[in-house]
Each structure stands twice: as C-alpha cells, then as structure tokens.
Phi, psi and omega in degrees: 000126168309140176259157199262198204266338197272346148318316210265357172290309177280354178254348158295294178263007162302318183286323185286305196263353162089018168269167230274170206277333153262035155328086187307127166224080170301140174297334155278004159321136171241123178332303173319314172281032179251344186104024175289172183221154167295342163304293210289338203264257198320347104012268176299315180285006144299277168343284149318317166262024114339290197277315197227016181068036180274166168226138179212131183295208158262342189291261203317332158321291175294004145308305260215079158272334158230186178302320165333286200295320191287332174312312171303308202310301178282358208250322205265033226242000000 
C-alpha cells in the first residue's frame, strides 16, 4: 500500500528527530518538544524537498512550528 504524504511526513520526522516509529505525532505536536534544534529543522527541511520537489527556504523552515504545519507545507505544494 502506498504511503500518503502525510505518512511520509511523519516517517521524515521520526527519522530527522530519532523517534522511536510509534511515536504519537499529532498535528499540534511542536517540533521543539520533539528535540528539534535549527541544524535538525533545516535538515528535515532538505529532506522534504527531496521527498516531495518542494523548495522550502530556511526562514520558512524555521517558521514551520509543529507537524501540523511541515503537514501544509506539502498538501500546499
């Protein structure tokens, strides 16, 4: 079964931020209380426009406060 973007959003940042793969991540979840730092948000945010042919600066990376929002980021693609 294909995963949908907002799967691959969230297996992004499990992976960026070292959580563990059932890691509950709600969309009002905040990067920070995931342990981001601006290294790991500019990072992820390679990472995504990687993943999905996004251009995303760092200002708006380091914008882009819970999963919710990196969830926009692509749906708004």
């Amino acid at each position: 079964m294909s995963k949908t973007p907002s799967d691959r959003i969230d297996q992004l940042i499990r992976t960026f931020f070292r959580l563990a793969p059932d890691t509950p991540l709600s969309p009002d979840r905040t990067v920070e209380s995931l342990g981001a730092n601006e290294w790991l948000i500019i990072d992820l945010a390679i990472a995504v426009e990687a993943e999905f042919g996004l251009e995303i600066s760092a200002e708006r990376a380091l914008a882009l406060q819970t999963v919710g929002d990196w969830h926009q980021v692509v749906q708004d693609k």
